[in-house]
Each structure stands twice: as structure tokens, then as C-alpha cells.
C-alpha positions as CSV (number, residue, x, y, z in Angstrom):
1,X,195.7,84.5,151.4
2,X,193.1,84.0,148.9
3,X,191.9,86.4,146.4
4,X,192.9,90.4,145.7
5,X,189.3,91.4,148.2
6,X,190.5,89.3,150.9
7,X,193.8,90.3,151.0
8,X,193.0,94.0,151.0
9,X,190.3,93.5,153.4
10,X,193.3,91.6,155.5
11,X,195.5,94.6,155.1
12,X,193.1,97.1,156.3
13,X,192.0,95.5,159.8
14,X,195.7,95.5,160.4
15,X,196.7,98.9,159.4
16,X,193.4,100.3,161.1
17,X,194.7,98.3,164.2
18,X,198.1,99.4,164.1
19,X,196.8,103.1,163.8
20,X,194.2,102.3,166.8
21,X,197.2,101.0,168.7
22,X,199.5,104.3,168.0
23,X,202.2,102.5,166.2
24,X,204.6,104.1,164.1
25,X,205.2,101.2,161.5
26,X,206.0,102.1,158.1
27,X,205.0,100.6,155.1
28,X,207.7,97.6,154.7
29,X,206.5,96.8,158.2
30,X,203.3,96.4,157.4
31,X,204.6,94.4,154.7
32,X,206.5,92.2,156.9
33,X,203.6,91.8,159.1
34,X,201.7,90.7,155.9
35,X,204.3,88.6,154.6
36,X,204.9,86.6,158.1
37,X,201.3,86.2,158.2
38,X,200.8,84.6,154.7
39,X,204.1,82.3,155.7
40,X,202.7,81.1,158.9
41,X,199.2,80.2,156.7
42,X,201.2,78.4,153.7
43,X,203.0,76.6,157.0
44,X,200.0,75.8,159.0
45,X,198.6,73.2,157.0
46,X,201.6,70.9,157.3
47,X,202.9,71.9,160.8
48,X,199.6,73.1,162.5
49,X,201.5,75.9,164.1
50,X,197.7,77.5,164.9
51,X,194.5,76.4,165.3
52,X,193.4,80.0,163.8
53,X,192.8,79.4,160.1
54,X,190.8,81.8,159.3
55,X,193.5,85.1,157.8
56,X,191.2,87.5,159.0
57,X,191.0,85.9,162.7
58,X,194.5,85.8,162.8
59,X,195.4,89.2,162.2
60,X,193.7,90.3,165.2
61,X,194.2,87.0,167.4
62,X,197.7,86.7,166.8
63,X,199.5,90.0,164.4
64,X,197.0,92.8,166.4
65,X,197.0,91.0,170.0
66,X,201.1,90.6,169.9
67,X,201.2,94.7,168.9
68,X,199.0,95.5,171.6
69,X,201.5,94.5,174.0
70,X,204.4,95.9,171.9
71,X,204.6,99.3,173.5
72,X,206.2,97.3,176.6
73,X,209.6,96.4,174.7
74,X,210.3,99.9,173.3
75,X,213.7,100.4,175.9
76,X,214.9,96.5,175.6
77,X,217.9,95.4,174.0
78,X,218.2,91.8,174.0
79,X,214.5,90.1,174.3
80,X,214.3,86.1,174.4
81,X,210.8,85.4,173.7
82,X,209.8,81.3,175.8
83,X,207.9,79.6,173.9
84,X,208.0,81.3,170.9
85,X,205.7,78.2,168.6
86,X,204.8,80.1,165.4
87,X,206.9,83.4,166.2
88,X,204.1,84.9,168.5
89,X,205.3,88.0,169.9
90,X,208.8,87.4,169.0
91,X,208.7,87.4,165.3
92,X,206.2,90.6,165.8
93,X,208.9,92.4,167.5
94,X,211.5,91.7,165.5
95,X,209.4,93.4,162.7
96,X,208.4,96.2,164.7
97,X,211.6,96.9,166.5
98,X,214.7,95.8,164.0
99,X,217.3,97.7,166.5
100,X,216.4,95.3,169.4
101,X,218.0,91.8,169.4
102,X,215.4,89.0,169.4
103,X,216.0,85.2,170.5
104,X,213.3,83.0,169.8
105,X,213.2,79.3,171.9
106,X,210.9,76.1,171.6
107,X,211.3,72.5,171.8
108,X,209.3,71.8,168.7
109,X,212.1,70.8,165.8
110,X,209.2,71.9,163.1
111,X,208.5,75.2,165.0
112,X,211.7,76.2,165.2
113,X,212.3,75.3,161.3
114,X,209.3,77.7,160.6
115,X,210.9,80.3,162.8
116,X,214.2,80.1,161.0
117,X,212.4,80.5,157.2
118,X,210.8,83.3,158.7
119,X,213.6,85.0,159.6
120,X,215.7,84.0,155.9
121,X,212.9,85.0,154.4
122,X,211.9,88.2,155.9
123,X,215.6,88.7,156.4
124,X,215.1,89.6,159.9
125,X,218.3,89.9,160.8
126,X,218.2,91.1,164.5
127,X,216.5,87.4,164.9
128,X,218.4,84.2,166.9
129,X,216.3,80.8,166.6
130,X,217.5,78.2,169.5
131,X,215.7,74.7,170.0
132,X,215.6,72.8,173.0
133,X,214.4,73.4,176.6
134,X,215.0,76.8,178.0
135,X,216.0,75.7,181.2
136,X,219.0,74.2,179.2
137,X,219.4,77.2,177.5
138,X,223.0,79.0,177.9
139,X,224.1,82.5,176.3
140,X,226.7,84.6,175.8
141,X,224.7,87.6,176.8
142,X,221.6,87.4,179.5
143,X,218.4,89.3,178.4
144,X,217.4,92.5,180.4
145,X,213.6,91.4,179.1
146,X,212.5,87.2,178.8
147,X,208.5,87.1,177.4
148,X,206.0,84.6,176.9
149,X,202.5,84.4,174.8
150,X,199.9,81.7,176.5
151,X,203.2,79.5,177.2
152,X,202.9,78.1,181.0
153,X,202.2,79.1,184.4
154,X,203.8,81.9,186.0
155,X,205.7,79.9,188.6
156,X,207.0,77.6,185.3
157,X,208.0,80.5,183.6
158,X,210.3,82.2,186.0
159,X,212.0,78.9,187.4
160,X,212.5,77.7,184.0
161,X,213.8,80.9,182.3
162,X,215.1,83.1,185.4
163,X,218.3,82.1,185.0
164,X,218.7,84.0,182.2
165,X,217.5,87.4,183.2
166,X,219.8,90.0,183.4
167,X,220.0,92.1,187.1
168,X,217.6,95.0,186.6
169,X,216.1,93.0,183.7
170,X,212.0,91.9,183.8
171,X,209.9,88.9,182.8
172,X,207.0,90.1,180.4
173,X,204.3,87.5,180.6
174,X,201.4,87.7,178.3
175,X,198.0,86.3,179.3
176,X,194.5,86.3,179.2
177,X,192.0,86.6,182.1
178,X,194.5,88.0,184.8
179,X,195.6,84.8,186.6
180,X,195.2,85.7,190.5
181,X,195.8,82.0,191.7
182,X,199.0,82.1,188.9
183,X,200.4,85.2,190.6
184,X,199.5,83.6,194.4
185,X,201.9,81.0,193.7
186,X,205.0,83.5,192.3
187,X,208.0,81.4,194.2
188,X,210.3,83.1,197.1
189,X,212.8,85.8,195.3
190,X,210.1,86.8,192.4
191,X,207.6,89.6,192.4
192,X,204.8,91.2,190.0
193,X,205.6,94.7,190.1
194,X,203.1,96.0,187.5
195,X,199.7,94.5,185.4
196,X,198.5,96.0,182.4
197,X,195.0,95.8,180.6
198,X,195.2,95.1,177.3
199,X,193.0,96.4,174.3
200,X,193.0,94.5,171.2
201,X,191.2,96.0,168.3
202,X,189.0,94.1,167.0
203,X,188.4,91.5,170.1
204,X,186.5,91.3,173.3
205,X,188.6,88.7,175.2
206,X,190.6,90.0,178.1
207,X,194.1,90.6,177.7
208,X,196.6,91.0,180.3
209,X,200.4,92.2,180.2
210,X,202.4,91.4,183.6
211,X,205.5,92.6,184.6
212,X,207.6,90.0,187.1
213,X,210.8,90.8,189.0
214,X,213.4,89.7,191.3
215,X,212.9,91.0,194.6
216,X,215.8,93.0,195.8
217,X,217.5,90.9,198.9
218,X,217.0,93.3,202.4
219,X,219.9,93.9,204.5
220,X,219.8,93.6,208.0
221,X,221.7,95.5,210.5
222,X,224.5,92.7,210.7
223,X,225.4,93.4,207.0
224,X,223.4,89.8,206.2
225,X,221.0,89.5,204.0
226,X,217.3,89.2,204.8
């Protein structure tokens, strides 16, 4: 990450954030953080997993803005993160929460291989790497929370990974300016039962955290359902 003043100055923006966002991360998180951010650098110049280059800009674009919406995953269990690229929130969560079980998916073959020395590396052990489509995607175990960071449109995102949400489980997307004409077009069954404002430290671009469910089915008098 360049020399011994860069670094530190790297460090503080993102232990100043994490204290702005009331995180409780100890020091080998931090750590982590650091070390997942100096991996996805050394990997960006071959893979292009970001067009952030600058280590400062990324720790609030990417490390800071996937905290911000971390406070959201604090009662999941089994989180599958769409999308995942370079690990953005996934690999962020993993770090922050080590108890929850994280499974990371893309299509990208060198994504995926970046996400997968992260985790050896970092020994992130609470960490699944899948490659392939997630509407292909089968598991053992369906997730009580599926996320997403920037990935598609709202309508994409829930027909493509619905199908493995568990009942009572939500879809967390994350996104930018909140997309009205994204959430108009929600298909039949799904709903957006809570938005969010986000705060990044450090940035002034609008962030957004939505919550999407399955609507509950009615049931009419006859004992069908509505």
C-alpha cells in the first residue's frame, strides 16, 4: 500500500470510520480489514476487480461503505452475498461477524479465485466461495438473509436469487440513490418492507439499504388463498 505514511494514514480513516459507525471491531479485525484491502490492491492490477485504485478511496468506497450497512446482519445466520466481485460486503462481514456463515457467488472464474485466496489467506473460515449463476445455485441450507452491492435491478435480484431465501428470511439490497422506478417494478409475491439512509464517513454520495420480502399469501373465507 505504499510507504509506512500512507499506510498509517490508510489505517486511521478506517479506524476513525469504524468508530464513527459504532462498531465494536477489535484489533485483528481491523487487521483483516487492512489485510483484505492490501489483497484486493496486489489483485487489482491483474484482475481489475475495482476501478478504485486509489487505497485511500477505497477504504471509504468499498471497506467503510460495506460497514455502514453492516449493523443490518447482526441477527443472521447464514448470509449469501449475489454478486459478490471482489468480496464487497461479503468478505466485510465475514470479518466483522466470524459467528455468521457467509456464501459468497459470481460468475467471474478470476473473482471467485480472488475470493477464495482471501478466505485461505485471511483464514476466514465461516466463508463458502460458489461460482456460477445464482439462479443455478442449489444448497443444503437456504439463507434467512440473500444481499447484494451495486449488483442488478431489484426485480433481477429477487427472481434470480428468491429461490433460495429461507420463509421469514429477507433480501438486503444495497444501493445508491434510492431507486423508486426499481422498487415500482418489485414482481407479484415480493414487497419492500423497510429503506434505510445510509451514512458513509467520509463520502457525500447517497446510500441506501432496502429491505425486500415475500408477501404473506391472504386467506379468504373459503380457506383459499388470495
Amino acid at each position: 500500500m505504499g510507504d509506512a505514511v500512507h499506510q498509517d494514514q490508510v489505517r486511521t480513516l478506517l479506524e476513525r470510520g469504524v468508530v464513527t459507525l459504532q462498531l465494536n471491531l477489535t484489533d485483528k479485525q481491523i487487521n483483516q480489514l487492512l489485510s483484505y484491502l492490501q489483497l484486493l490492491i496486489k489483485w487489482n492490477g491483474v484482475y481489475n476487480l475495482t476501478s478504485v485504485r486509489n487505497p485511500v478511496e477505497m477504504v471509504r468506497q468499498h471497506l467503510l461503505d460495506s460497514l455502514s450497512a453492516a449493523f443490518a446482519f447482526d441477527q443472521a445466520k447464514n448470509v449469501l452475498d449475489v454478486g459478490s466481485g471482489g468480496g464487497l460486503p461479503g468478505i466485510v462481514l465475514a470479518i466483522v461477524y466470524p459467528e455468521i456463515k457467509i456464501a459468497l457467488i459470481d460468475t467471474v472464474n478470476k473473482k471467485t479465485a480472488f475470493l477464495k485466496q482471501v478466505k485461505a489467506e485471511l483464514d476466514l473460515t465461516n466463508v463458502t466461495v460458489h461460482t456460477g449463476r445464482v439462479e443455478q445455485l442449489i444448497v443444503a441450507e437456504l439463507f434467512d438473509v440473500i444481499t447484494s452491492r451495486a449488483f442488478s435491478e431489484l426485480a433481477n435480484f429477487v427472481n434470480w436469487a428468491g429461490h433460495l431465501l429461507a420463509d421469514g428470511g429477507h433480501m438486503l439490497a444495497l444501493k445508491g440513490l434510492l431507486p423508486d422506478a426499481e422498487i415500482a417494478l418489485l414482481p407479484d409475491g415480493w414487497t419492500l418492507s423497510r429503506t434505510q439512509q445510509l451514512t458513509v464517513p467520509g463520502l457525500e454520495a447517497q446510500r441506501h439499504l432496502l429491505w425486500l420480502e415475500r408477501q404473506s399469501k391472504s386467506v379468504d373465507k373459503q380457506g383459499g388463498c388470495l
